[in-house]
C-alpha positions as a printed Julia matrix, in Angstrom:
730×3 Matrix{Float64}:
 101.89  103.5    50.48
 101.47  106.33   52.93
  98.35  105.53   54.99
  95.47  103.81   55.55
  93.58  104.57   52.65
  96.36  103.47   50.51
  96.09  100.07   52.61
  92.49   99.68   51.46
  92.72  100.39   47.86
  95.43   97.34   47.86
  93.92   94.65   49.58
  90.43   95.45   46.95
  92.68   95.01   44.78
  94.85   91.67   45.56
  92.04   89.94   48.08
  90.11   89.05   44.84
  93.22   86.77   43.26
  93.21   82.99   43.86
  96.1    81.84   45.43
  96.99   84.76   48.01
  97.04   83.51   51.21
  98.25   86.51   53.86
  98.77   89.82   53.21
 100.59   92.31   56.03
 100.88   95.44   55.85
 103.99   97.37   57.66
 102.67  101.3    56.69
 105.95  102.44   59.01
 108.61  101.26   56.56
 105.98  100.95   53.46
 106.38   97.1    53.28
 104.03   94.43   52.03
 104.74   91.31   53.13
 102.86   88.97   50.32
 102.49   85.35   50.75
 101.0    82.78   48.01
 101.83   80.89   45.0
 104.5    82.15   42.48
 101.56   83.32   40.17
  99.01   84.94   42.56
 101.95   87.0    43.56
 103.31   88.29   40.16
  99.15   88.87   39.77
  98.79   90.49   42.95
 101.84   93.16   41.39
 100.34   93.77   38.47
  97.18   94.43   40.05
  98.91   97.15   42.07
 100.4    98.66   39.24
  97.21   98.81   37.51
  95.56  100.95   39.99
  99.11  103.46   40.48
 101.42  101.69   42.68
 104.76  100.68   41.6
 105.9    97.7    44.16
 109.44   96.95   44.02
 110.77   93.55   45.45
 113.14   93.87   48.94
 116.1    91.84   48.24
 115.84   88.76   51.34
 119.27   89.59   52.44
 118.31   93.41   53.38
 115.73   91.71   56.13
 118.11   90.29   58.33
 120.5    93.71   58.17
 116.8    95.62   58.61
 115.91   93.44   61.95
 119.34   93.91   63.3
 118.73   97.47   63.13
 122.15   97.97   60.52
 120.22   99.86   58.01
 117.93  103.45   59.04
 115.29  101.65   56.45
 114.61   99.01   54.23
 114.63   99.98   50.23
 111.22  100.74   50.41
 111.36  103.62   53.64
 110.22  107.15   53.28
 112.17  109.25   50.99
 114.07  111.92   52.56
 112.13  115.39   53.38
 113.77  117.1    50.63
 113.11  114.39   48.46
 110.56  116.24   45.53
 110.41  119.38   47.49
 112.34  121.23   44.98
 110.27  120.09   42.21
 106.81  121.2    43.84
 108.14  124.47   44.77
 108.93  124.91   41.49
 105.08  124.09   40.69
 104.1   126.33   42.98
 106.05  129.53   41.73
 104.66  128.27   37.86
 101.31  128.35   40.01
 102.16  131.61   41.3
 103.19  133.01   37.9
  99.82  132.1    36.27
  98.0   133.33   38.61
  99.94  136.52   37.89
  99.32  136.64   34.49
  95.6   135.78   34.85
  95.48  139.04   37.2
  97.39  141.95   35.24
  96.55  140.57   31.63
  93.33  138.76   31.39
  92.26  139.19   28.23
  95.14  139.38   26.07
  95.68  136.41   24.29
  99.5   135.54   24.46
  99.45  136.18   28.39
  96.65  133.11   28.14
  98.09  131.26   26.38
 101.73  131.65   28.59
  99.13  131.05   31.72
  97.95  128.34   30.1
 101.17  126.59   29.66
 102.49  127.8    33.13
  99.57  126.32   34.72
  99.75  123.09   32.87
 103.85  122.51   33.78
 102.68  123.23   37.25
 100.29  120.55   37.47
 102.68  118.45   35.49
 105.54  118.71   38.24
 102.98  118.42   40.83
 100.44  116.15   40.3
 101.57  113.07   38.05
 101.68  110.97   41.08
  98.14  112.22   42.17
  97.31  111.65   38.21
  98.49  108.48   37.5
  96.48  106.9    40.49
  93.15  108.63   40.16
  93.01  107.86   36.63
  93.41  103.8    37.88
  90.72  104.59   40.32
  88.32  105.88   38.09
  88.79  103.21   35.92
  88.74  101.1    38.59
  85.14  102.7    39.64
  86.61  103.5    43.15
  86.17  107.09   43.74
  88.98  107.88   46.51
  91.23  110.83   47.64
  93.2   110.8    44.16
  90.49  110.16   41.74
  88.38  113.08   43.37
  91.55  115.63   43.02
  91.93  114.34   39.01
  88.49  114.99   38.56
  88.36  118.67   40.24
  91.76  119.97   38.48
  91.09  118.36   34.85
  87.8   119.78   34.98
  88.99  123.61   36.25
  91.9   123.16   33.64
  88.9   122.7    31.06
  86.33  125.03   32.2
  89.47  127.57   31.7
  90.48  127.93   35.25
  94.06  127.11   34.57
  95.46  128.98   37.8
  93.3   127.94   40.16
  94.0   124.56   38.75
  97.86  125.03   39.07
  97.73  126.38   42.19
  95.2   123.76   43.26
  97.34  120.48   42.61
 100.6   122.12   43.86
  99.23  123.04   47.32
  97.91  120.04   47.71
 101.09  117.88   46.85
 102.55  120.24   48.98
 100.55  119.21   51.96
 100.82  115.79   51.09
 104.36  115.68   51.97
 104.48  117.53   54.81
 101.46  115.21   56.29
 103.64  112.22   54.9
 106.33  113.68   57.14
 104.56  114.12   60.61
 103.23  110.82   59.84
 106.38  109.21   59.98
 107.3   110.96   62.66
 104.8   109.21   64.5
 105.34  106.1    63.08
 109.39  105.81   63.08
 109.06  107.2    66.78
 109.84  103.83   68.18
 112.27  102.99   65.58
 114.42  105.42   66.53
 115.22  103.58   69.52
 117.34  101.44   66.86
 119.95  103.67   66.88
 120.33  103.65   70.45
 122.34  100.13   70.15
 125.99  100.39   68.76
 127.0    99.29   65.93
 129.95   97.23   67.43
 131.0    96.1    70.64
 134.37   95.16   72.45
 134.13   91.3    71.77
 137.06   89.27   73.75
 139.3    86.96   71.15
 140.22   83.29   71.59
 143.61   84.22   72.66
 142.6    87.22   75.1
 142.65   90.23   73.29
 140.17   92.66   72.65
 138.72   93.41   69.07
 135.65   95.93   67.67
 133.76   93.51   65.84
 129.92   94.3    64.05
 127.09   93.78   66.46
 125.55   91.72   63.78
 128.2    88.8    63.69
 128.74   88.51   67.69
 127.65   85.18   68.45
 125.52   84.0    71.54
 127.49   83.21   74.3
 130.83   85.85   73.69
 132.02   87.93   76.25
 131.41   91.52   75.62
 133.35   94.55   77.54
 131.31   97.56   77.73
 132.98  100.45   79.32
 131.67  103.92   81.44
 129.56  105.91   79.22
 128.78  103.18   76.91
 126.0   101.87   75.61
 125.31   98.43   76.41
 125.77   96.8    72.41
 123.56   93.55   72.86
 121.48   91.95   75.61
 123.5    89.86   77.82
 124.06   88.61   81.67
 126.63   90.38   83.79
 129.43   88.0    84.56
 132.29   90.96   85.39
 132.44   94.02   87.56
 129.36   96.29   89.17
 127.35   99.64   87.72
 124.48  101.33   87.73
 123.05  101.08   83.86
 120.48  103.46   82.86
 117.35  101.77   81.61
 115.2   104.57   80.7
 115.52  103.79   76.9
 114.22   99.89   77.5
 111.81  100.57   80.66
 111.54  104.02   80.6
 112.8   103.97   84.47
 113.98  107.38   85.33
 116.26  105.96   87.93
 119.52  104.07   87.07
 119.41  100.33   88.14
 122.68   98.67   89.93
 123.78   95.9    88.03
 126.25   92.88   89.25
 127.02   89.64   88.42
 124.26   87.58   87.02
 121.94   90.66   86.38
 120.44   91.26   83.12
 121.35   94.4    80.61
 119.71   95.38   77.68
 120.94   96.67   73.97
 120.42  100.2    73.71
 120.95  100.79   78.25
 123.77  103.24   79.08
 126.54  102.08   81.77
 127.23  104.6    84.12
 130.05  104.11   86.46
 132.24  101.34   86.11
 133.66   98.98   83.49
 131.73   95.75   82.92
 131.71   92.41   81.11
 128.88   90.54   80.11
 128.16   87.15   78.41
 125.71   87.95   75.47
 122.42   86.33   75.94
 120.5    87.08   72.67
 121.37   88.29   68.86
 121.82   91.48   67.82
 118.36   90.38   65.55
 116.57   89.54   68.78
 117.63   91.74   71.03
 114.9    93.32   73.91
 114.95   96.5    71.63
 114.47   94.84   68.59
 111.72   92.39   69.63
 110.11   95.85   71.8
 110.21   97.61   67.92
 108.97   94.31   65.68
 106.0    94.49   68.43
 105.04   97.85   68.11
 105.3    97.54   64.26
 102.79   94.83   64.37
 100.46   96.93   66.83
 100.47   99.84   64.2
  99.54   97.4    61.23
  96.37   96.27   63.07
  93.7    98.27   62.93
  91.71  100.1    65.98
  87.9   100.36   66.67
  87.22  104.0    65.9
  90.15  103.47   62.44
  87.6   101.07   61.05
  84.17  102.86   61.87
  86.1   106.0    59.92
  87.05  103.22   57.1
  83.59  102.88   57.01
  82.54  106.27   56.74
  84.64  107.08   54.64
  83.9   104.66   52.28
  79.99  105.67   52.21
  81.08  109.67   52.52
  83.04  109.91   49.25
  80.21  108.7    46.98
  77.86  110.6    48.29
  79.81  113.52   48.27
  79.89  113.12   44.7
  76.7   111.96   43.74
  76.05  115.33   45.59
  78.75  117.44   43.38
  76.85  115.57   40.19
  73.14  116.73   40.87
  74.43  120.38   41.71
  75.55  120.23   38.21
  72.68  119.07   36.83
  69.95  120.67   38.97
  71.47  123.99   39.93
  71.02  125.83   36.72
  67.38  124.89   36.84
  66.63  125.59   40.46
  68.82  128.41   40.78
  69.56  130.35   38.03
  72.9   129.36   37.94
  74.82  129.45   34.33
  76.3   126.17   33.62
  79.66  126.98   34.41
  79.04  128.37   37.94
  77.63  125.28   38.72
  80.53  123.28   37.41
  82.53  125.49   39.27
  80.72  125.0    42.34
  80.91  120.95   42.33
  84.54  121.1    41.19
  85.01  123.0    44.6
  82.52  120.68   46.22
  84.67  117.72   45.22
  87.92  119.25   46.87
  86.35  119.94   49.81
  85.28  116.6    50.18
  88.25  114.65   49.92
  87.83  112.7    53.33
  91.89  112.62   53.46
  92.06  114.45   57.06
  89.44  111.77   58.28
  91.06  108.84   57.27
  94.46  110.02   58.64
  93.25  111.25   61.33
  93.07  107.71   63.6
  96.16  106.02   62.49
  98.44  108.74   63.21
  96.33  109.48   66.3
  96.84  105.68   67.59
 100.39  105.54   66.42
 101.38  108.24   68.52
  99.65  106.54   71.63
 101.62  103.24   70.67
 104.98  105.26   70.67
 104.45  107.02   73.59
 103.53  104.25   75.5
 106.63  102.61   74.25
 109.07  105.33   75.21
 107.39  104.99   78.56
 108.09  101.7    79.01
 104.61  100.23   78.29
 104.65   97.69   74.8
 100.75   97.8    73.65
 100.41   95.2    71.13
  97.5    96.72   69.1
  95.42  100.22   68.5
  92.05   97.75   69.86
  93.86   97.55   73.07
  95.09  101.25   73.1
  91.47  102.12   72.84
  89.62   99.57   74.89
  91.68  100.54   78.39
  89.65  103.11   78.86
  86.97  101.14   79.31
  88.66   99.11   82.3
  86.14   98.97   85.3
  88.49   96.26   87.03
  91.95   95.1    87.36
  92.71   91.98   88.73
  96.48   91.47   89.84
  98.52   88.38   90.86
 100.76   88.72   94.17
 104.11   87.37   93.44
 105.92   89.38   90.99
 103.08   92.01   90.31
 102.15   93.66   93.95
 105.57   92.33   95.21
 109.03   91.94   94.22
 108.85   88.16   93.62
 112.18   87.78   95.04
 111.15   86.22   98.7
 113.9    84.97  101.1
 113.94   82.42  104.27
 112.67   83.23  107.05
 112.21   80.33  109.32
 112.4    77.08  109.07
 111.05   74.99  111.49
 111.48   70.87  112.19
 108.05   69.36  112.81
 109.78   65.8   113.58
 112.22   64.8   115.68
 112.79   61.21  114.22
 115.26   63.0   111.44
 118.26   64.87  111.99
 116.85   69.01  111.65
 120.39   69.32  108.99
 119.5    66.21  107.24
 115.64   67.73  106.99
 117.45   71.2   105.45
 119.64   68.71  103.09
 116.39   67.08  101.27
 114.35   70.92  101.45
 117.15   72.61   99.73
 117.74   70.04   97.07
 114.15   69.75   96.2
 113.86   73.76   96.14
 117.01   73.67   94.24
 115.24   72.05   91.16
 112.56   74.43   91.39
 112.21   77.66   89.14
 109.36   78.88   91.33
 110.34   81.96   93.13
 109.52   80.66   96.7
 111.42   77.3    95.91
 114.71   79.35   95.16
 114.24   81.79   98.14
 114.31   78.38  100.49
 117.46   77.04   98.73
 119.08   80.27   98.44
 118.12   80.54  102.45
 119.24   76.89  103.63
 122.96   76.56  104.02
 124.93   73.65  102.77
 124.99   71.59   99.46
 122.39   69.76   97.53
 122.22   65.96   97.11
 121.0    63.88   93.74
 116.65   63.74   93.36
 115.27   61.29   90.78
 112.0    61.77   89.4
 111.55   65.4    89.77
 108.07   66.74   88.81
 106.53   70.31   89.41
 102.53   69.73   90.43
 100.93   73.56   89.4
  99.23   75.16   92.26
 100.91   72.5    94.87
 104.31   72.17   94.84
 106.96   69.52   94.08
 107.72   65.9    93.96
 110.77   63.72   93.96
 112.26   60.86   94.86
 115.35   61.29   97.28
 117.01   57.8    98.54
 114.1    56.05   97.29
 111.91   57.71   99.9
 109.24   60.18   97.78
 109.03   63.78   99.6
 107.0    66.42   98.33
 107.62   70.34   99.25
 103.93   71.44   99.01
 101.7    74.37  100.15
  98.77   74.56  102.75
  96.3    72.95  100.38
  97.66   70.07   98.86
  99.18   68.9   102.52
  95.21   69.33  103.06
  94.6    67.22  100.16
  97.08   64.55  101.13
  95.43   64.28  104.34
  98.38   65.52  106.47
  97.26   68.1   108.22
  96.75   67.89  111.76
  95.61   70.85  114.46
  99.03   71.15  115.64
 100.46   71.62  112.12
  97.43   74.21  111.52
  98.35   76.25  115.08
 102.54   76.28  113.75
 100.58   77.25  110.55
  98.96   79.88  111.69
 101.72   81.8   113.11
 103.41   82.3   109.72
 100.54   82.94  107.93
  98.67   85.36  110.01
 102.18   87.31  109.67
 101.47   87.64  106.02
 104.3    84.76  105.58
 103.99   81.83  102.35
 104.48   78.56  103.8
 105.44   75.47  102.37
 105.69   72.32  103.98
 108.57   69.37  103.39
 106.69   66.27  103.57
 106.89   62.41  103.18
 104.15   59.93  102.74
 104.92   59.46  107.15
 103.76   63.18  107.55
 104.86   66.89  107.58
 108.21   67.18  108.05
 109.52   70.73  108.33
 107.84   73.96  107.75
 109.58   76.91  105.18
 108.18   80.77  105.8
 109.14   82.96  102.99
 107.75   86.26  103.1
 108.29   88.35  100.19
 108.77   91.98   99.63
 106.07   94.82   98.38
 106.82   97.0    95.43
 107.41  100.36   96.03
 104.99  101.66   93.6
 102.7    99.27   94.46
 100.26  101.09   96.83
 100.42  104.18   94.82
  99.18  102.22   91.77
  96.22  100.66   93.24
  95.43  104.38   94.94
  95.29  105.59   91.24
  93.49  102.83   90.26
  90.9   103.69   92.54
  91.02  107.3    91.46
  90.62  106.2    87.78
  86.93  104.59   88.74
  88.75  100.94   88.78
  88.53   97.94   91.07
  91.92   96.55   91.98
  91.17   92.67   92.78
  94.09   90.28   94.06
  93.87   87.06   92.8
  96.89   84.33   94.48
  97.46   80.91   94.75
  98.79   82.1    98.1
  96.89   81.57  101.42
  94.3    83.45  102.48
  96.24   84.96  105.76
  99.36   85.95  103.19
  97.42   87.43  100.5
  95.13   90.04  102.98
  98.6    91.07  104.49
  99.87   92.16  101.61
  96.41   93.43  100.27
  95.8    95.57  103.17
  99.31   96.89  103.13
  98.88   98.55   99.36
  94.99   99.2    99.63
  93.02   96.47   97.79
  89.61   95.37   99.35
  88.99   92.61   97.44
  91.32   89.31   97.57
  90.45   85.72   96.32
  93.35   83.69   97.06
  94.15   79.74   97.37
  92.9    79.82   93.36
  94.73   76.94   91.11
  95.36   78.16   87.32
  91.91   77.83   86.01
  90.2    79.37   88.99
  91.84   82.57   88.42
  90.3    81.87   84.61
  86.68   81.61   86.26
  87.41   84.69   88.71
  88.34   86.49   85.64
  85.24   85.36   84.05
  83.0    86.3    87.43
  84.79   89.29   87.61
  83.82   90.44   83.59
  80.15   89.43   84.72
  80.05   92.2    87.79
  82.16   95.08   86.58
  82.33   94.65   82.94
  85.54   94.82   81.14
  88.33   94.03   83.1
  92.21   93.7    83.35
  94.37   90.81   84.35
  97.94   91.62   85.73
 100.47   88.81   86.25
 103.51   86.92   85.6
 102.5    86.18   81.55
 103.27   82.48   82.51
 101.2    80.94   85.57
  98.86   83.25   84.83
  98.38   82.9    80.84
  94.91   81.34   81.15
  93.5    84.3    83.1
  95.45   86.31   80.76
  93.6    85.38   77.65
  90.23   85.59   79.08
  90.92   88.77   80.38
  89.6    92.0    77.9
  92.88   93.35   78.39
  96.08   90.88   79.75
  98.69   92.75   81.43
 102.2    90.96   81.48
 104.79   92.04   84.08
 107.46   91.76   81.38
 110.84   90.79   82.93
 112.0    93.11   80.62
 110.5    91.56   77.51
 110.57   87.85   78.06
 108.9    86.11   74.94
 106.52   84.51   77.08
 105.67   87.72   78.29
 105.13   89.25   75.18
 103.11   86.22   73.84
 100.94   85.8    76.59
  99.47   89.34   76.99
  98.21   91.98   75.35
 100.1    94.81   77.02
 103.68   94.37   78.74
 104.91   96.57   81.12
 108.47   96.43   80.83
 110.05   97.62   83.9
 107.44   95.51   85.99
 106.41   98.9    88.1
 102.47   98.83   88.58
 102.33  102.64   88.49
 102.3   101.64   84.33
  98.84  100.08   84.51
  96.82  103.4    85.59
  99.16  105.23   83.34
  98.19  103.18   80.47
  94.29  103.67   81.08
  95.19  107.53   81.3
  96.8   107.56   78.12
  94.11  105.28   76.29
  91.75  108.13   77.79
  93.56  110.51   76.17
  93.73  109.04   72.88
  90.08  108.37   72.53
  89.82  111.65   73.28
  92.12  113.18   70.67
  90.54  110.67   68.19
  86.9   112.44   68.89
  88.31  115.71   68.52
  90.33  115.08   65.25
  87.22  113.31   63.97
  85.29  116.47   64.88
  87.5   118.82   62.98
  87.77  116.79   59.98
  84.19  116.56   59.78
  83.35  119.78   61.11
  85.8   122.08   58.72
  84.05  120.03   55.75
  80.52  120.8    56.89
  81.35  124.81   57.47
  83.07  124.8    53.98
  80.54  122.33   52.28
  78.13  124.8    53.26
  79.68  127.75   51.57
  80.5   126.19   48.31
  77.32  125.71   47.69
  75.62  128.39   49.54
  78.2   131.28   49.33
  80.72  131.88   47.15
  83.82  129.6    48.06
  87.08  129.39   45.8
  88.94  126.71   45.29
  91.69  127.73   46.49
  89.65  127.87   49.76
  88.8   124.35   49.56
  91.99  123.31   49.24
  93.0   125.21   52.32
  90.15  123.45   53.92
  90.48  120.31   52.68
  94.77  120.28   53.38
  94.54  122.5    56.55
  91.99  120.2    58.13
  94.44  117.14   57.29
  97.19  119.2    58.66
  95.36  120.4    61.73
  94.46  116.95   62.85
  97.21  114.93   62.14
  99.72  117.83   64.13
  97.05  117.25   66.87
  97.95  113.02   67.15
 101.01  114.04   67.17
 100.85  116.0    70.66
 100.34  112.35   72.18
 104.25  111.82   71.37
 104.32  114.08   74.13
 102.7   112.3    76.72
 104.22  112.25   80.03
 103.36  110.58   83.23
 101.13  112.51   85.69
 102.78  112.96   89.05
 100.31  111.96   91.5
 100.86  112.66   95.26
 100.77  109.13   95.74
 104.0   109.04   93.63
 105.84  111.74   94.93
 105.81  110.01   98.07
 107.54  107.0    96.85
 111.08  107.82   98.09
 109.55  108.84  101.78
 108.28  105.6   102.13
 110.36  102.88  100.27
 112.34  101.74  103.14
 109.21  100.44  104.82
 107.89   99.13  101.45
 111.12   97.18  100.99
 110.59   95.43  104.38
 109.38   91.93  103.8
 105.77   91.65  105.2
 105.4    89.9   108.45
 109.11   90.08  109.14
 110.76   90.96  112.61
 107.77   89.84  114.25
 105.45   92.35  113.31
 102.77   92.41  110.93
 104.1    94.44  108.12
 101.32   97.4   108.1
C-alpha cells in the first residue's frame, strides 16, 4: 500500500461490505486500521486479496512497542531499499540481453527464441507484483496504474515485441521503488524524530541507587537523572539542578532555553550544561514527541483539496485514455493507412504513457513534505486542508495573554480602596483567592503578595469576570472592570484610581465584597519578543492582524500599539470573540484565530483556521485547534502562511508537469513515431520529476526578515512589562 491510489482501490473494495464501520488509513507505516464485526472483517481481507493485496494481521502487542517509539516500524513498514533491488536488476540485464539479441540476430530463429525466453524471465522477476494486481483490476473492471501496465506489456509480448516488453516492465518496477523510497522519505520525515528519545534513562531505585531501566517501563511520577550531553529520555518537570536544554527538536527554537526547578522538558531535548533531575510527567507512549508524530500521522491520512480534485481526475483520465488507445486501434488502419500492428503498437504506447501514476503521487508527497517541514519547524498542522487553505488567510485574529505577550504577568501595585480593613488583612483574602486561581493574572497577584494563604469555601471561577468565594463567611469576589460594573460597584473615584492603571496599559482586578471595592491589583504583563515582528510580516503577507481580549480597552491598545496592530476589540466574554470571529469572516473572508486553545476554543472552532499557542503540546491545545505552534513564538503564524504558499505552489507545478509531459508525449505516440521505451521514460521520469520536486519542501527554512534580525537589538525593551516604571511602555 504505497500511495494514494492504492488507498482508493481498497476502500471500493471494502466500503461495499455490511458490517464495516471505520476504515483508516496510515500510508506512512502501510497500516489499515479496520473496525467492524468479526465477519465484515475476514470479508473485507479477502476482498483485498482478490484485487492483489496480501494484508497481514499486526500482532496487538507490537502497537504499544510501535507508539513508544521501541521499534523503527511496525511489521507492515517499508521494506528496506535493497529489498528486491537485486532481483530487478537482474530483470533489467535479461532486458538488456534481449534487446541484444533482437539487435545483432534478428532473424535467426534460436536467438528468438533465447530473446524470447530472456524477455519473458525479465518480466517474470519484474513484474509479478504489477501482474498479479492488474489482472484483479481488470477483472474487477477498474482500469488503474497496474491494469494499464498488464495490458501494454502482455500485448507487446504478443504482438512479438518481447524486448521492448522486458525492458518495459523492468524500468518501470525500477522506478517504482525508487519513487516508493523518496516517498517515504517524506513520509517517515517526522518519524525520525523517534529516535531522538533514548531508549533508557537513569531511573532512581527505592533504596537510592541509580539503575538504566527501558524508557518503556518507567512509570509516571519516577525521578529521572539526565546528565550534560544527554538527551532528555521522557517528558517530565524539573525538580533538581539548572541548564539550558536545547529544544530545537520539539519547538524547533534555535536558541537553548534555561531550565530550573519546576520547568518543563521534553523527550527527545538535549541538556546542555549541567546535571539535572526531573520527575517524569507523561509515558514514554505519550510523550510530547510521540503525541507531535501520532498527529502528523493523522494529518497525512486525511486528504487535501487539490489530492482529491486529482482523485478525481484521475479517475475520469484513465478511461478515457483508454477508450482513446481502443478507437486508435480500431480506426487508425482505416483513416490512416496504418497496418494493424502499427496501430496496436501505437495504443500499447498510448496506454504507458497514460498511466496517471506521477499525477496521483504528485499531491500526497507534495503535502507530506509541507506537514514535515512544518513539524521540524516547530509548527504541528493537523491536516493537508489546513496546509493548503493558509494561504488563503486575509485575517488573523490574536488573543493578548499568552499569544502577543508572555502570559506570565507580575504585581505591580496594589492599592487599599478602604480604610475600615487592615491593608495586610486586605492582601491576606487577595492572595488566597488568587491562590485558587489557574488564571495567569490570579497567580501573578499571589505570587506578588507576600505572606500565607488562609482556608476559602465555595470557590467558583465566573469566565470573563473573575472569582468567587466565601472567606469567614463573608463572600468576596476578585473581579475585573466589567463585572464590578455589573455588580453596581463602581463609583467615579474607583473609575479615576482606574484609570491610572489602565491608561498605563496595566490589567486590573478589583478585591471586592458585597460592601464595595476593596483593593485594587495592577498586573501588567510582558510582550513577546517576536511579537511585533510577526504582526509586521503579517502585514507584509496581505493579512489583517486583529486583537481580540477580554482585557480593557486602555490595556489592550497599549499593548496593540506597542507591536503594530490597528485593530483591537477588547472587553469580549467567550462567545463574543465567537461573533467577532464570525464578523470578522464576513469583512475579510477567511480568517485565523490565535489563542490559548482553552478560553479561546469557541473562537477557535469557528475560525477557518484555529491557531493554538501550544504550551509545548498540551492536549487541549492540540484538540482545540487546527494548527499548534509549539514553541508559542508568533513569528510561526506568517511562516506557516509562507509555507502553505509554497506548497500550493509546488502542487500547481507538479500537476503541470505530470500533465504536461503526458500531453507532449501523447502527442507523439500518436502523431510521430514514439517507442515505448520512450513512454516509459515519460511516464516514470514524470513520476520521478515531480515527486523529487515535493520533496524540496523538506527543505524549507524560515525566511529571515529584517524585522527578525532585529530581535536581539530590541528584546530588552520588549521584555519590559508595559506601563511599568511609570511610563507608558512604547
Amino acid at each position: 500500500m504505497d500511495c494514494a491510489a492504492e488507498e482508493s482501490e481498497i476502500r471500493r473494495a471494502v466500503d461495499p461490505i455490511a458490517g464495516i464501520r471505520n476504515l483508516r488509513f496510515d500510508l506512512g507505516r502501510r497500516l489499515l486500521d479496520l473496525s467492524g464485526t468479526l465477519q465484515a472483517v475476514t470479508q473485507a481481507e479477502a476482498a483485498m486479496r482478490r484485487i492483489g493485496f496480501d494484508p497481514q494481521p499486526v500482532a496487538a502487542a507490537a502497537e504499544p512497542a510501535a507508539a513508544a517509539g521501541t521499534a523503527a516500524d511496525s511489521p507492515a513498514g517499508p521494506a528496506p531499499f535493497g529489498a528486491g533491488l537485486w532481483r530487478l536488476i537482474a530483470a533489467l540485464l535479461l532486458a538488456l540481453g534481449a534487446e541484444a539479441l533482437a539487435f545483432f540476430a534478428p532473424d535467426l530463429l534460436p536467438w528468438r527464441a533465447a530473446t524470447m525466453a530472456l524477455a519473458f524471465t525479465a518480466i517474470a522477476l519484474a513484474g509479478l507484483g504489477t501482474y498479479k494486481k492488474g489482472l484483479a483490476a481488470l477483472r474487477a473492471g477498474r482500469l488503474n496504474i497496474n491494469a494499464l501496465m498488464t495490458v501494454a506489456v502482455t500485448g507487446a509480448f504478443a504482438i512479438g515485441q518481447w524486448p521492448e516488453a522486458a525492458m518495459v516492465m523492468a524500468l518501470y518496477a525500477i522506478a517504482e521503488l525508487i519513487e516508493a523510497r523518496a516517498v517515504d522519505r517524506a513520509r517517515n520525515a517526522i518519524r525520525s524524530l523517534l529516535a531522538l528519545a533514548p531508549e533508557d534513562a537513569d531511573v532512581r531505585q527505592p533504596d537510592g541507587s541509580w539503575s538504566r531501566v527501558a524508557t518503556t517501563l518507567v512509570p509516571v511520577g519516577a525521578s529521572v537523572r539526565i546528565r550534560p550531553g544527554e538527551r532528555v529520555p521522557l517528558d517530565g518537570s524539573v525538580t533538581e539542578g539548572r541548564s539550558a536544554v536545547d529544544q530545537a527538536p520539539v519547538t524547533g527554537e534555535s536558541i537553548p532555553v534555561d531550565k530550573g526547578p519546576g520547568d518543563q522538558v521534553y523527550a527527545g531535548t538535549i541538556n546542555q550544561d549541567s546535571a539535572l533531575e526531573i520527575r517524569v510527567t507523561a509515558p514514554a507512549s505519550d510523550s510530547t514527541l510521540a503525541r507531535i508524530i501520532h498527529a502528523v500521522e493523522q494529518a497525512q491520512g486525511s486528504r487535501a483539496p487539490t489530492q482529491r480534485f486529482v482523485d478525481r481526475f484521475a479517475a475520469v483520465y484513465t478511461p478515457a485514455v483508454f477508450g482513446l488507445a481502443v478507437a486508435l486501434v480500431m480506426l487508425a488502419p482505416t483513416l490512416a493507412g496504418w497496418t494493424w500492428m502499427q496501430a496496436i503498437y501505437k495504443a500499447l504506447v498510448l496506454l504507458v504513457i497514460a498511466c496517471p501514476c506521477a499525477l496521483v503521487i504528485s499531491t500526497p508527497v507534495t503535502v507530506v513534505s509541507g506537514l514535515a517541514a512544518a513539524a521540524r519547524r516547530g509548527i504541528l498542522i493537523k491536516g493537508g486542508v489546513f496546509l493548503e487553505q493558509a494561504r488563503g488567510l486575509r485575517a488573523v485574529a490574536m488573543d493578548k495573554t499568552g499569544t502577543l505577550t508572555e502570559g506570565k504577568p507580575r504585581l505591580v501595585a496594589f492599592d487599599a480602596v478602604t480604610e475600615a480593613v487592615d491593608g495586610a488583612r486586605l492582601a491576606l483574602l487577595a492572595k488566597s483567592l488568587a491562590a485558587r486561581s489557574d488564571h495567569p493574572v490570579s497567580k501573578a497577584i499571589a505570587q506578588g503578595l507576600e505572606g500565607a494563604t488562609i482556608e476559602v469555601h465555595g470557590f467558583a471561577a465566573e469566565a470573563g469576570r473573575g472569582v468567587r468565594a466565601s472567606v469567614d463567611g463573608t463572600e468576596v469576589v476578585l473581579a475585573n472592570h466589567r463585572w464590578i460594573e455589573e455588580r453596581g460597584q463602581c463609583s467615579p473615584a474607583i473609575e479615576a484610581r482606574l484609570q491610572v492603571h489602565e491608561q498605563a496599559g496595566r490589567s486590573v482586578t478589583l478585591l471586592a465584597s458585597a460592601d464595595g471595592v476593596l483593593a485594587i491589583c495592577a498586573v501588567a504583563d510582558t510582550l513577546k519578543p517576536s511579537s511585533a515582528a510577526a504582526v509586521k510580516e503579517l502585514k507584509a503577507l496581505g493579512v489583517t492582524p486583529v486583537m481580540l481580549t477580554g482585557d480593557n480597552p486602555a490595556t489592550a491598545r497599549a499593548i496593540a500599539t506597542a507591536v503594530g496592530i490597528d485593530e483591537v476589540q477588547a472587553n469580549l466574554l467567550p462567545e463574543e470573540k465567537l461573533a467577532a470571529i464570525q464578523a470578522l469572516q464576513s469583512r475579510w473572508g477567511p480568517s485565523a484565530m490565535a489563542g490559548d486553545g482553552i478560553n479561546d476554543a469557541p473562537a477557535l472552532a469557528q475560525a477557518d483556521i484555529g491557531i493554538a499557542m501550544g504550551g509545548a503540546g498540551t492536549h487541549t491545545a492540540m484538540e482545540a485547534a487546527d494548527v499548534v505552534i509549539m514553541n508559542d513564538d508568533l513569528q510561526r503564524v506568517p511562516e506557516t502562511i509562507r509555507l502553505s504558499r509554497a506548497t500550493h505552489r509546488v502542487l500547481w507545478q507538479n500537476i503541470s508537469l505530470a500533465l504536461g509531459i503526458k500531453a507532449v508525449f501523447l502527442l507523439l505516440a500518436v502523431f510521430d513515431n514514439a517507442t515505448m521505451w520512450m513512454a516509459v521514460f515519460a511516464d516514470m521520469g514524470a513520476s520521478l520529476l515531480v515527486v523529487f520536486n515535493g520533496l524540496r519542501l523538506l527543505r524549507t527554512h524560515s525566511t529571515n526578515s529584517p524585522a527578525q534580525a532585529n530581535h536581539l537589538a530590541t528584546s530588552s525593551a520588549a521584555d519590559a512589562p508595559i506601563g511599568a516604571a511609570g511610563g507608558t511602555g512604547h
